[in-house]
N, C-alpha and C positions, 0 to 999 in steps of 0.2 A: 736773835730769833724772836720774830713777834707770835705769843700764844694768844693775848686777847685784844677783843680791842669791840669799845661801845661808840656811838654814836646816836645823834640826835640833830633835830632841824626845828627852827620856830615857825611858828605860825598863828601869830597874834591878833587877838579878836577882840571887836567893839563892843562893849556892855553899855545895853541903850538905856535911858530911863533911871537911872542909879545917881545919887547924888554926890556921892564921892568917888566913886570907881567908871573911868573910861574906857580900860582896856584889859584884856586878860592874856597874861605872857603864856603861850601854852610850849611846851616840848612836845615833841611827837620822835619815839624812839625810832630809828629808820633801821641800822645795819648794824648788827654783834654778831660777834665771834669770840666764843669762849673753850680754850684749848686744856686750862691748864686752871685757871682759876673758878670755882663754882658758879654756877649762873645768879642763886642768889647775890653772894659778894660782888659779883661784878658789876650787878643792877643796880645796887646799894648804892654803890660807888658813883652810879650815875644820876641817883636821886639828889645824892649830896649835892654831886657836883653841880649838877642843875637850880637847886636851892640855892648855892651861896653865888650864884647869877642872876639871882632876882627870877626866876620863871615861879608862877602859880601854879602850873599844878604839870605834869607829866603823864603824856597818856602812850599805850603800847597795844597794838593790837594781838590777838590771840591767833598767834600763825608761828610759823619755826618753832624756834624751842622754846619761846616766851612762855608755855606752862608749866615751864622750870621754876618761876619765879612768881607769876601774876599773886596767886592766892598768898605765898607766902609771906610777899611783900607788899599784902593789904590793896592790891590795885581793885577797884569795884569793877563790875560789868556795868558796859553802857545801857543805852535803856534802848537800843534799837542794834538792827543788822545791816550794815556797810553790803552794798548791792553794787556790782559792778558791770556794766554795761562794757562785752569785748566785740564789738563789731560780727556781730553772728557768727562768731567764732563756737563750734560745735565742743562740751566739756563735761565731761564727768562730773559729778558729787566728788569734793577733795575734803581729807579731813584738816583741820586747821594745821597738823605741823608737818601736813606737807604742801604748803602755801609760802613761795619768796616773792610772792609777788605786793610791793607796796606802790601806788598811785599818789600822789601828788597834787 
């Protein structure tokens, strides 16, 4: 029986101008589900894991249950709000952890 299960996608960025560093390995958490193990432990789990694959730094947006963990697990707020353009699709004000929607 599967209770949890994390996941994550790359998406790696050019750093212009820098004399030793070309590129920044980024994680972007995509799809968790957490049944039976704490959210924090399970995230932990994914930091690690992400660390000993070489990624710089792991980012997770504030939606689902990710405010289970963001603060605890020291994640900063970005410095801007993610705006999504849905084809004049007509939509409430949603609050973040009722949000499964991630774009790509």
């Amino acid at each position: 029986m599967l209770t949890n299960f994390v996941s994550y996608y790359t998406l790696p960025s050019t750093v212009m101008h820098h004399p030793t560093y070309k590129s920044l390995k980024a994680a972007y958490s995509f799809y968790n589900v957490s049944s039976a193990t704490p959210w924090k432990v399970l995230m932990k789990d994914a930091l690690v894991t992400a660390k000993n694959s070489d990624y710089d730094v792991f980012n997770a947006l504030d939606l689902m249950e990710n405010s289970e963990f963001l603060e605890e697990l020291k994640f900063g707020q970005g410095d801007g709000n993610l705006q999504y353009y849905l084809y004049n699709w007509r939509c409430p004000k949603m609050v973040p952890q009722k949000v499964g929607l991630v774009l790509q």
